[in-house]
C-alpha positions as CSV (number, residue, x, y, z in Angstrom):
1,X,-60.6,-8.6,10.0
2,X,-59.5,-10.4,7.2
3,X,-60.1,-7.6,4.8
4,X,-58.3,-5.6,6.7
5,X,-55.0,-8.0,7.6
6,X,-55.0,-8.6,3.7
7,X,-55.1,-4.7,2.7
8,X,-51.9,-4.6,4.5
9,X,-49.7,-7.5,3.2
10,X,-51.2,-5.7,0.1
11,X,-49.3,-2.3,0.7
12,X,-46.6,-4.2,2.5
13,X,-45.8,-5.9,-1.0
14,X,-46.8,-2.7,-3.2
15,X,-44.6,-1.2,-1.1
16,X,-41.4,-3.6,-1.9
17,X,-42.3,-3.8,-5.1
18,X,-41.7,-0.1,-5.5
19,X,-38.2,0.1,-3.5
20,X,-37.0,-3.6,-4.0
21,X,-34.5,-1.6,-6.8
22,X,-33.5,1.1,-4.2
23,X,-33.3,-1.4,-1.2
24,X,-31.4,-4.1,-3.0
25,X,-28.3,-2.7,-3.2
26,X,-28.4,-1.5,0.2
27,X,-29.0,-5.2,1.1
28,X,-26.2,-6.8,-0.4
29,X,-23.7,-3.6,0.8
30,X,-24.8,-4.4,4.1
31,X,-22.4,-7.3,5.6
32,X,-19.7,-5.3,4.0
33,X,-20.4,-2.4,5.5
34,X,-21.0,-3.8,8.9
35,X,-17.3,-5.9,8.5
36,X,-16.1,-2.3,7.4
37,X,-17.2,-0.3,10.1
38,X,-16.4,-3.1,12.8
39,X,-12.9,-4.0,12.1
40,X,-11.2,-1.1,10.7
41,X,-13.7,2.2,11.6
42,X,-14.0,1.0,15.4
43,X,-10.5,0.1,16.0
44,X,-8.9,3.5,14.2
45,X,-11.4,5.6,17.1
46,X,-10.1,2.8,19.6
47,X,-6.4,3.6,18.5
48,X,-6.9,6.8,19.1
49,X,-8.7,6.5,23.0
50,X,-5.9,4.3,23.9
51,X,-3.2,6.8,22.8
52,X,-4.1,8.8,25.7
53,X,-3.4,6.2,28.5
54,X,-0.7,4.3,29.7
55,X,-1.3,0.6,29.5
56,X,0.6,-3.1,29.5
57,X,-2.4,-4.5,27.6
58,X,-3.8,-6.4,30.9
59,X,-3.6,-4.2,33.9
60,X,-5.8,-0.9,34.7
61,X,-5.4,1.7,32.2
62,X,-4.1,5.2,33.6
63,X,-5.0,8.1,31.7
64,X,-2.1,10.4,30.8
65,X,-3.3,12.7,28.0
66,X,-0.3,13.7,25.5
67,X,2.1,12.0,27.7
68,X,2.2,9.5,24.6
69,X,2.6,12.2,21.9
70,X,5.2,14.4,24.4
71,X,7.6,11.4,24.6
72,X,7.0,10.8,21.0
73,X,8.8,14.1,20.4
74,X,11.6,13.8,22.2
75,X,11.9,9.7,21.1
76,X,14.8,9.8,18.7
77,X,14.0,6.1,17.2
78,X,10.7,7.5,16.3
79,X,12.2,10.7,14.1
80,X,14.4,7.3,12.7
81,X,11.1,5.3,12.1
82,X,9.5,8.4,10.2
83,X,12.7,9.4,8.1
84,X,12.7,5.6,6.9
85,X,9.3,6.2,5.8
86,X,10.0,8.8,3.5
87,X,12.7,6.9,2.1
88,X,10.4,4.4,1.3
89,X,7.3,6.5,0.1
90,X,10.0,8.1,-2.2
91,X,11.7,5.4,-3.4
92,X,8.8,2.9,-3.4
93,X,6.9,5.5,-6.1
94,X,9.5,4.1,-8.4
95,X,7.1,0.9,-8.8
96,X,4.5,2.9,-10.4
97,X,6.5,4.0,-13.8
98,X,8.1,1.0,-13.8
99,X,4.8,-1.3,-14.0
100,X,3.7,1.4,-16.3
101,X,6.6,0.6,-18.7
102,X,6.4,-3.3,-18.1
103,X,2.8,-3.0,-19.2
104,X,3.4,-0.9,-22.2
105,X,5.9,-3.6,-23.1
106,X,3.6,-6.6,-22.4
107,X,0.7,-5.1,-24.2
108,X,2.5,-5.7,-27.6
109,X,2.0,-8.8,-29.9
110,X,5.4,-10.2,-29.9
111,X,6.5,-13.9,-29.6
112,X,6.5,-15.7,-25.9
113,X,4.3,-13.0,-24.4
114,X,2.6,-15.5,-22.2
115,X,6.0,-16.6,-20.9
116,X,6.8,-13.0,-20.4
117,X,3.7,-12.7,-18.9
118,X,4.4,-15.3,-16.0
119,X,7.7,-14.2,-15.7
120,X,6.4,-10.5,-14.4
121,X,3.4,-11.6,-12.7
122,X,4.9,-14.1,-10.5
123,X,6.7,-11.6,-8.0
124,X,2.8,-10.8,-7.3
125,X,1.3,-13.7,-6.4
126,X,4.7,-15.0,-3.9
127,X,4.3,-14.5,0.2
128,X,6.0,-11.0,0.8
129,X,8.4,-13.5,3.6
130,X,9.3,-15.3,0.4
131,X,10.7,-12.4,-1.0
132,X,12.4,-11.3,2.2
133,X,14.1,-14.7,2.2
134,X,15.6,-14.4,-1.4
135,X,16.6,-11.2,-0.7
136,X,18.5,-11.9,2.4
137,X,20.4,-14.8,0.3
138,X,20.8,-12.2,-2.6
139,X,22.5,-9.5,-0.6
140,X,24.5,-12.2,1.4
141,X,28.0,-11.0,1.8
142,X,30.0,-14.5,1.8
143,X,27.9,-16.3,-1.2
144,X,24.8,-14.1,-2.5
145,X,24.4,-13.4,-6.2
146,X,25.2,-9.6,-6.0
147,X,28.3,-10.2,-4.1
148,X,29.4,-12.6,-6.0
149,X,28.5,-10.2,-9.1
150,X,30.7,-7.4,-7.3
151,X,33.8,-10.1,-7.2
152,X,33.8,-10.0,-10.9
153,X,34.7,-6.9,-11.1
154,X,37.2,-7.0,-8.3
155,X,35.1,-5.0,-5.7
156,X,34.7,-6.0,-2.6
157,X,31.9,-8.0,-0.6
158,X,28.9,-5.4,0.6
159,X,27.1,-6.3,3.4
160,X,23.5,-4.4,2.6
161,X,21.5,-5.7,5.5
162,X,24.4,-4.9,8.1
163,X,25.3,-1.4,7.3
164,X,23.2,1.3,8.0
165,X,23.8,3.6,5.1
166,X,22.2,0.7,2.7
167,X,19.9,-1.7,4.7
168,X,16.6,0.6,4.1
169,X,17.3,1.2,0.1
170,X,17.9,-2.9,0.2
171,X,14.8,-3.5,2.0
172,X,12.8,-1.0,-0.4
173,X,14.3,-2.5,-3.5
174,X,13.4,-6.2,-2.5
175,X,9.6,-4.8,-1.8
176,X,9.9,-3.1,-5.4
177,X,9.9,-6.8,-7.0
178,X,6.6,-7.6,-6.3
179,X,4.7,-4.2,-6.0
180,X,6.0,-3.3,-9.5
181,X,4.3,-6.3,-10.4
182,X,1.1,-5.0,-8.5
183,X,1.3,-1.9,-10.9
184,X,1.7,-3.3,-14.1
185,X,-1.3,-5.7,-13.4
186,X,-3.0,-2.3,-13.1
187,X,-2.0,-0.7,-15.7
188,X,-2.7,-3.9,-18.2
189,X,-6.3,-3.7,-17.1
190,X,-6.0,-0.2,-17.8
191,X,-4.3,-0.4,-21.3
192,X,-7.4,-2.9,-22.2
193,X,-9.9,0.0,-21.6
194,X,-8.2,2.3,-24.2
195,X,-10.1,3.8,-26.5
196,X,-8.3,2.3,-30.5
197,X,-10.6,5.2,-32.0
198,X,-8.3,7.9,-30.1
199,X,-4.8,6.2,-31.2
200,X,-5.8,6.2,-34.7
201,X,-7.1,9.7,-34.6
202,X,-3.4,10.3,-32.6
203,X,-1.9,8.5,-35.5
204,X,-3.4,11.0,-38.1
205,X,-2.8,13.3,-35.9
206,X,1.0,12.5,-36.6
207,X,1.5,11.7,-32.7
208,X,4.5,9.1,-32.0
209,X,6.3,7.6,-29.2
210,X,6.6,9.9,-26.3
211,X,3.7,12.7,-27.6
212,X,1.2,9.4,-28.2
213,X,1.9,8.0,-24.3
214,X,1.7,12.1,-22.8
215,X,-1.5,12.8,-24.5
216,X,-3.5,10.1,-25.7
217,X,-2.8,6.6,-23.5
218,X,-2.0,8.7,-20.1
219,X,-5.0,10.5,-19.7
220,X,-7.0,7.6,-20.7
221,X,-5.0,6.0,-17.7
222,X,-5.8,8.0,-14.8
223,X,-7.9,5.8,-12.7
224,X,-5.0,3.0,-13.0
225,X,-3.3,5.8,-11.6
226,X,-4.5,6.8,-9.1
227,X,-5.3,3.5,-7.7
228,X,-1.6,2.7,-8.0
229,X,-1.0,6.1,-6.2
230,X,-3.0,5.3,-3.7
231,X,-1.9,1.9,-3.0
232,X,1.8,2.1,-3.1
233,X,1.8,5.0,-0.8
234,X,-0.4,3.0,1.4
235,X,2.6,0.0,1.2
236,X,5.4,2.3,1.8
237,X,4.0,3.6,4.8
238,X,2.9,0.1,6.4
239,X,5.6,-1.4,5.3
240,X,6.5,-4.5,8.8
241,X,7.0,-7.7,7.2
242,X,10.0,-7.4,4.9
243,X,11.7,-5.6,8.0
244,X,10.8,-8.1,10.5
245,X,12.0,-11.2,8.0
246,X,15.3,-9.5,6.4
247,X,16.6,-7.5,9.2
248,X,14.1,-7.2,12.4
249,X,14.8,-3.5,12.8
250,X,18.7,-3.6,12.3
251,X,21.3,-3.3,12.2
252,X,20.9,-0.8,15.8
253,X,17.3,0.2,14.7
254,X,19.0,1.2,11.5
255,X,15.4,0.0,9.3
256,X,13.0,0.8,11.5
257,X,9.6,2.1,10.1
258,X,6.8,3.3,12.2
259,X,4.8,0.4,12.0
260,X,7.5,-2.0,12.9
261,X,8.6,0.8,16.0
262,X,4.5,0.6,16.8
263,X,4.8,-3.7,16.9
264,X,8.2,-3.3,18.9
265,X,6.6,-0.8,21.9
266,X,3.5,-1.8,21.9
267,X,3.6,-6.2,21.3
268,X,7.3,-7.0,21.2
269,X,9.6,-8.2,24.6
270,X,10.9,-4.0,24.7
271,X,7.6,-2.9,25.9
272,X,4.0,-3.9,26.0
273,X,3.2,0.2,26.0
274,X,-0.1,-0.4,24.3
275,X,-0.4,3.4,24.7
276,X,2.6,4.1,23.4
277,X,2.2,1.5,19.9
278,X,-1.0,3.4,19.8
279,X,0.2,6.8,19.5
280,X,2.6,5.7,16.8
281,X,0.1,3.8,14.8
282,X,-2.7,7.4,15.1
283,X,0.4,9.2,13.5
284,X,0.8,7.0,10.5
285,X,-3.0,6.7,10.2
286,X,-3.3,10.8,9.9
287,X,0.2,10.5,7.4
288,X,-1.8,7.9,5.4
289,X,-5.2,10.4,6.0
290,X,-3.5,13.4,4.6
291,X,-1.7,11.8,1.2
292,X,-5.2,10.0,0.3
293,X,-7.4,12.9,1.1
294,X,-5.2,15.0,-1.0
295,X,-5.5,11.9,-4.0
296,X,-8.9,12.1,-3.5
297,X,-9.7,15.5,-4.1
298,X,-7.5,15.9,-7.1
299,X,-9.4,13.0,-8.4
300,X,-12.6,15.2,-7.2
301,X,-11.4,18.1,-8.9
302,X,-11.4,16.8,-12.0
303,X,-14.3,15.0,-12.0
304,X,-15.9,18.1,-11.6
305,X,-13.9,20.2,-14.2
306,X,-15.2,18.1,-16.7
């Protein structure tokens, strides 16, 4: 018997010592994996089950089908919600040339770069409410900076946050402070990865300015990229916490986003329509699902055209 019990811890450890390279990766994926699939994978197929009842978050749930996505239709502050969104996917894509520039700037050797340095990264590392805050005291029409900027030149006080035609570009452009920062951070790690051999050969090559960034430092920049793609189209279209701290939704609904209608229906004193708040939320998931797939398979694309 003890032949026998001692062949097999024998294969047993022949047998790890053969896949202990395969396995161990696996291993160390696994927690990550299991956090993955529990709190974002489960909840997105729970989002969508709930969508099709009607529930207060307590009670019994009553199943209503695509009563949800019928009233969504016909729910005017929801076409609001989504037109705010593409203001700020379109405007918010604005951060992702700009912390390209920033970088290029930053990545020469000229005096006080460190301080420059600072000076750019700090949006990044500041609580999003902080930024709301300055912002709100920025575009303050009796004693913010840009007002009193405006009296200069003898125009008069704008309120931003209190007028509809400007509250959602004055909420984008405080969220462009820090996520330009995001981008240049990218595109700095990016920039470090450049290949010097292919800017000299550029530089023989008699490539300057403009034709050295378009065909030499761009393509090597792609990943940095896409990730800043994929990312800032991801913020624009989540976008809740500047809204909730600068303007909570106003003026009259005026800023509204999806995510911030989902919080209002669904968690806020309007509604507790958990149903409802889901149905929102599975229409900016499939918005988010189709501009990353697409990302995705260009990225695919090229990986295999090469």
């Amino acid at each position: 018997m003890a032949d026998i019990s001692t062949s097999h811890d024998t294969k047993a450890e022949s047998w790890w010592h053969k896949n202990q390279q395969k396995l161990a990766p696996w291993l160390f994926l696994a927690p990550g994996v299991l956090f993955f699939l529990v709190y974002v994978i489960f909840p997105i197929f729970q989002s969508f089950n709930i969508s099709f009842y009607e529930w207060d978050g307590l009670g019994t749930r009553e199943y209503v089908g695509l009563y949800n996505y019928e009233e969504l239709y016909w729910d005017d502050a929801f076409y609001t919600s989504l037109k705010n969104n593409l203001i700020w996917l379109v405007l918010y894509l604005l951060a992702i040339p700009a912390g390209l520039f920033i970088a290029l700037f930053l990545n020469q050797t000229v005096t006080g770069i460190r301080l420059y340095k600072s000076l750019f990264f700090f949006p990044f590392v500041i609580s999003q409410v902080v930024v709301g805050l300055v912002f709100t005291w920025f575009y303050d029409p009796t004693f913010g900076l840009l007002n009193i900027v405006l009296a200069q030149f003898g125009l008069g006080p704008i309120n931003v946050l209190g007028d509809e035609n400007y509250v959602t570009t004055g909420i984008i452009i405080a969220g462009l402070w820090p996520q330009t920062a995001y981008c240049m951070i990218l595109y700095l790690t990016g920039l470090n990865a450049v290949d010097p051999e292919q800017i000299e050969a550029g530089r023989l090559d008699g490539a300057k300015g403009g034709k050295m960034l378009w065909y030499i430092i761009l393509p090597q920049l792609r990943p940095a990229t896409f990730i800043a793609f994929v990312v800032t189209i991801i913020g624009a279209l989540r976008s809740f916490d500047l809204i909730s701290i600068m303007t909570n939704g106003g003026p009259f609904g005026a800023s509204r986003v999806l995510s911030f209608y989902m919080f209002e229906v669904a968690l806020s004193e309007y509604g507790f329509r958990m149903g409802y708040g889901a149905a929102i939320a599975v229409v900016l998931f499939l918005i988010m699902l189709m501009f990353i797939a697409y990302f995705l398979w260009s990225m695919y694309r090229e990986e295999k055209a090469r």
